[in-house]
N, C-alpha and C positions, 0 to 999 in steps of 0.2 A: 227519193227523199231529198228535204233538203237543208241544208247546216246553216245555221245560223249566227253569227256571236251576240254577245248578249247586250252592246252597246247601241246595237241595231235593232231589237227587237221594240222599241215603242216607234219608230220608224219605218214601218212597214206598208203604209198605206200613205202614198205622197199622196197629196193634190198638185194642184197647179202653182204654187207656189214655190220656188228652187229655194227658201230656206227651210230648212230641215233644221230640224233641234240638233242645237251642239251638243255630243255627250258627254260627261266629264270623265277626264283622261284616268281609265284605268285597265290593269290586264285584261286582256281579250281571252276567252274562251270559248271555243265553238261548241256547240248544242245540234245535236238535232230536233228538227222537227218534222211533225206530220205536216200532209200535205193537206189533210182535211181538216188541221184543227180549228181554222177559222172561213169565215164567209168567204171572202176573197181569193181564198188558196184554192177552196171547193171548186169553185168557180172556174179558175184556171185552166185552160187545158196542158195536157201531158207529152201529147208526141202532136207531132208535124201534120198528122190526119184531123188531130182536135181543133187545133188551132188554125183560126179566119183571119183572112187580108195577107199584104204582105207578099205576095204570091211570088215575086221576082226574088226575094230577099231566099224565101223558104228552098225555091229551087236551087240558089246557089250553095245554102249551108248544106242540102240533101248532097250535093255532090262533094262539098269539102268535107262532110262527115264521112262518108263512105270511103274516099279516098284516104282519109289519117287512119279507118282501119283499117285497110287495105294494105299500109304501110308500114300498120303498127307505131306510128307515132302521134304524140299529142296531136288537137285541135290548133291551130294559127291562133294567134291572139287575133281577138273580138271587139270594135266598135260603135256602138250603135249607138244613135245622135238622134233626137229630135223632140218635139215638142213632149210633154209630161201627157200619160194618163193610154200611148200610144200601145204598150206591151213590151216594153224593153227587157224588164225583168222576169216576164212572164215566158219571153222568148229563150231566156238564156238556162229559164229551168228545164223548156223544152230541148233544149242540146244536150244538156246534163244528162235527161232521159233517154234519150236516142241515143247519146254514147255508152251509158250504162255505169257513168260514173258520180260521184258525189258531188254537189255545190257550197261551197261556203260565202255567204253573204254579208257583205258590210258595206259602210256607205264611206266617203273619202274622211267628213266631217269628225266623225269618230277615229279618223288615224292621227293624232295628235302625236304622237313619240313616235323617234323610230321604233322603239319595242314592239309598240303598237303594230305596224305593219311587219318587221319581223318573225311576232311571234304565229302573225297567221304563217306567213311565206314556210317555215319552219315547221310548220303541223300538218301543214301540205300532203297528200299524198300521192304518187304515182300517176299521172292523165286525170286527177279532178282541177275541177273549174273552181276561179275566183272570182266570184262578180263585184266589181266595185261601182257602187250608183253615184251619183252627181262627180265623176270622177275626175270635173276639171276644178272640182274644190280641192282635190291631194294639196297638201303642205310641201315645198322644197324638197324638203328633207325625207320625207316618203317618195317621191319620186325619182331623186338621185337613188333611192335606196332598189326600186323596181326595175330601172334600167339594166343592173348586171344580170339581172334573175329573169326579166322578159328574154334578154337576147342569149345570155352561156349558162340560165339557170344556176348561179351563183349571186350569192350575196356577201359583201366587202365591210369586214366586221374589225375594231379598233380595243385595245387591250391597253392598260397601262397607263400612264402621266407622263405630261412634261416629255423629256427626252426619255424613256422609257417605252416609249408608242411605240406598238407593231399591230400591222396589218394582217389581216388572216381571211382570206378568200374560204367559206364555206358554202359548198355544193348545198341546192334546193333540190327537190324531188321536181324533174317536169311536170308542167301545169300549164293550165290555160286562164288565160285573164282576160276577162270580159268586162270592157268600160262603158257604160249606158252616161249619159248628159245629155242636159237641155241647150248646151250652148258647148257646141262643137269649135267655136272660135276661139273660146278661150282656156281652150289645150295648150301647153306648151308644142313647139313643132319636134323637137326632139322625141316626147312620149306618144305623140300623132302616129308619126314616121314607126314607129315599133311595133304597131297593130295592123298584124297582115292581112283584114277583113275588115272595112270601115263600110260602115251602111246608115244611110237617113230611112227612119220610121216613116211612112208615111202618112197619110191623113185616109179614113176607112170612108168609102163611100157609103149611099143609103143602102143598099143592097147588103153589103160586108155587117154594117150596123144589124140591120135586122136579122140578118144569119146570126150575130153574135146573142142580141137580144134574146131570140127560140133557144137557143143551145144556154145559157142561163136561165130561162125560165123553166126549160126541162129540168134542170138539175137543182131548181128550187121550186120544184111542183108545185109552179104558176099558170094561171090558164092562158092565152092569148091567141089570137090570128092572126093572120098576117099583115092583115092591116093594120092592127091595132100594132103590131110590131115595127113595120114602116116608119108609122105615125111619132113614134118611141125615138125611131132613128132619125127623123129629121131632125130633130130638136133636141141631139146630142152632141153639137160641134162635131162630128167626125171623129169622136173620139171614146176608144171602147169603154174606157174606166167612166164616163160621164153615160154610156148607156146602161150600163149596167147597174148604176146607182138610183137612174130613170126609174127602170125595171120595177123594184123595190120600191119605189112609192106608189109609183101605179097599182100596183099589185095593193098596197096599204089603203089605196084609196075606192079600190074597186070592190076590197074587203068589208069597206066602213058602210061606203054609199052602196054599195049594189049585191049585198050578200055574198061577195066570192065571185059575182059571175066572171067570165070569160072577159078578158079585156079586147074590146073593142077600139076598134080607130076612135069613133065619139065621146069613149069611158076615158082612155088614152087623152084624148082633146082637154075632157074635161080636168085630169089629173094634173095635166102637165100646165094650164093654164093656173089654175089655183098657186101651182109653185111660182107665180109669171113667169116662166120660159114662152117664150112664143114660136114662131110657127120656123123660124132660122134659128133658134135654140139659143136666141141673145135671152139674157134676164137682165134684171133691173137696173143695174151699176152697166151695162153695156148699154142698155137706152139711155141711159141719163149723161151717159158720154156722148153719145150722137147729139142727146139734145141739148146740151150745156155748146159744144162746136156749132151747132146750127145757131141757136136762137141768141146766144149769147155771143158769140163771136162770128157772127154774120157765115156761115158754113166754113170758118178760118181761114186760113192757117193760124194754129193756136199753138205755143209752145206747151212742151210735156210737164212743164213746170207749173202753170197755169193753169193746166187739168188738174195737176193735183193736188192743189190748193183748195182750185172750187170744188173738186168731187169730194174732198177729206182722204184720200189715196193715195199709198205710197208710190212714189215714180214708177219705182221697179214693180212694182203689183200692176200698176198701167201696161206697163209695157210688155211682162212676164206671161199676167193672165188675160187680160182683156184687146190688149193690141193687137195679138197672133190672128186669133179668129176673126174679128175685125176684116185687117187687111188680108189675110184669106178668103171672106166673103164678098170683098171689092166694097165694104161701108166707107172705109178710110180710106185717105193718104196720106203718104210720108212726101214731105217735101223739105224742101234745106230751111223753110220759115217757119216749119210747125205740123202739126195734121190738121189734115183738109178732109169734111164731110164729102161724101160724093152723091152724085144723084141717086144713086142706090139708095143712101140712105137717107134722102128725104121722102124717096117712094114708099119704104117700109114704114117708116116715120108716118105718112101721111099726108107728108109738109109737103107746102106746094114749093118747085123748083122754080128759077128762071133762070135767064142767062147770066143776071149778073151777079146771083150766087153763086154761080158757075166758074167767075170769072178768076185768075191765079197775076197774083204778082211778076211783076218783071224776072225776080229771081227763082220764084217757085221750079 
């Protein structure tokens, strides 16, 4: 199973977006829940067998899970970094279950008081896990507060006014804490340094993508091949949470136009086009950024600023959601004047290249 509190439960399905709804600051109380009781949980896989990609990652936690029962003591505190939508959270439920113990789930945004973070640390029990998601959002004051309880499992609690103050060191139950973020850099290095297991997510190839796609459509008795599942995968950024959403329209679309049949690579073509994703799984706001750099600013360099002007897009949405993939695909560059179109993406574009769009500044 897994626990949830309840300032996090409309927060449950990020996008690519790292702002999360602020909660408003009130006692926390953990719930359980099922695993099946919405789409995305269904979905999920449970143990280390279920779950695609990652493969380097899986084998290390196989061996430091075995080894903390072996020794009978908790899991290392847990890291995982990298781009949204990758399985961070989906991961950590998988340890949960492999260990055999409970998860409690919150996001950093909702730890506003110390109470807040507190009153989880406090309802703790024995070897279960705490996952905390965008966890280089924590406040100050939650993070001083995690520091005694990561390293002597104690938390440094104050009583009293004025000269009156006394300090009182209260024992936590051991636990594990698992911090998932999109931006590993802007961890403090003191709360970095305290997580004995720090891991970057990676990016799913087409192959990983279509293994995930089948094992979804199984489990939402969907028809498809394997091509049609390929076809699904290319045009999912590499990333599971964005196939799996594919999935589900396809399937809607293959339902509307073609009776239910079996999706096919062509039905797949056809579904995925109508959404304009195209054949590298850019849509609309991702072309219109190449082609605002290219034709508007001679293939640039264009500052980030001036993208988001002409696009109507916030900096941070540029850079969050649309830049990653981008310069993962080699369309862009980052240069010290701006981003620069590359030939790449004047070939997918269409647009003819020369040399002296080609051409980069002194300082570039």
């Amino acid at each position: 199973m897994i626990i949830s509190d309840d300032n996090n439960k409309n927060i449950k399905n990020k996008g690519a977006s790292n702002d999360a709804p602020k909660c408003k600051s009130q006692d926390l109380e953990a719930k359980e829940v099922d695993f099946d009781k919405t789409y995305e949980k269904n979905i999920r896989p449970k143990t280390f067998e279920e779950y695609i990609g990652q493969s380097a990652l899986r084998d290390t936690l196989k061996i430091t899970i075995e080894a903390s029962k072996k020794r009978n003591v908790p899991l290392d505190h847990l890291l995982f970094y990298g781009p949204p939508g990758l399985g961070k959270t989906t991961l950590a439920g998988v340890i949960a279950n492999e260990i055999g113990v409970n998860i409690k789930i919150t996001s950093a945004p909702s730890l506003e008081r110390p109470r807040d973070i507190i009153g989880i640390l406090m309802s703790l029990k024995g070897g279960e896990i705490l996952f905390i998601d965008e966890i280089h959002r924590l406040n100050k004051v939650a993070e001083e507060i995690l520091y005694p309880a990561m390293e002597d499992f104690f938390i440094d609690l104050t009583t009293g006014k004025s000269q009156s103050v006394k300090t009182m060191r209260v024992p936590v139950p051991k636990f594990t804490l698992i911090g998932a973020t999109t931006k590993a850099g802007a961890l403090s290095g003191p709360l970095r340094d305290r997580f004995g297991i720090i891991h970057r997510l990676e990016f799913y190839t087409i192959d990983e993508l279509a293994q995930v796609i089948k094992r979804s459509a199984k489990i939402l008795n969907i028809k498809i091949d394997d091509e049609g599942a390929k076809e699904i995968a290319s045009r999912s950024r590499a990333t599971p949470r964005i196939a799996n959403r594919l999935i589900k329209r396809s399937a809607d679309y293959a339902l509307v136009k073609f009776d239910g049949k079996i999706i096919t690579k062509q039905i797949a073509k056809e579904a995925l086009d109508s959404l304009c994703i195209d054949n590298l799984g850019l849509v609309t706001t991702d072309r219109a950024l190449l082609e605002l750099i290219i034709n508007n600013y001679d293939g640039g360099p264009v500052g980030v600023e001036t993208l988001s002007v002409a696009l109507g897009e916030d900096v941070r949405t540029i850079e969050d959601v649309y830049e990653p993939f981008l310069l993962q695909k080699g369309l862009i560059a980052r240069t010290n004047r701006g981003r620069r179109a590359t030939k790449l993406a004047y070939k997918h574009l269409g647009i003819r290249y020369t040399e002296q769009n080609g051409q980069m500044g002194l300082f570039d």
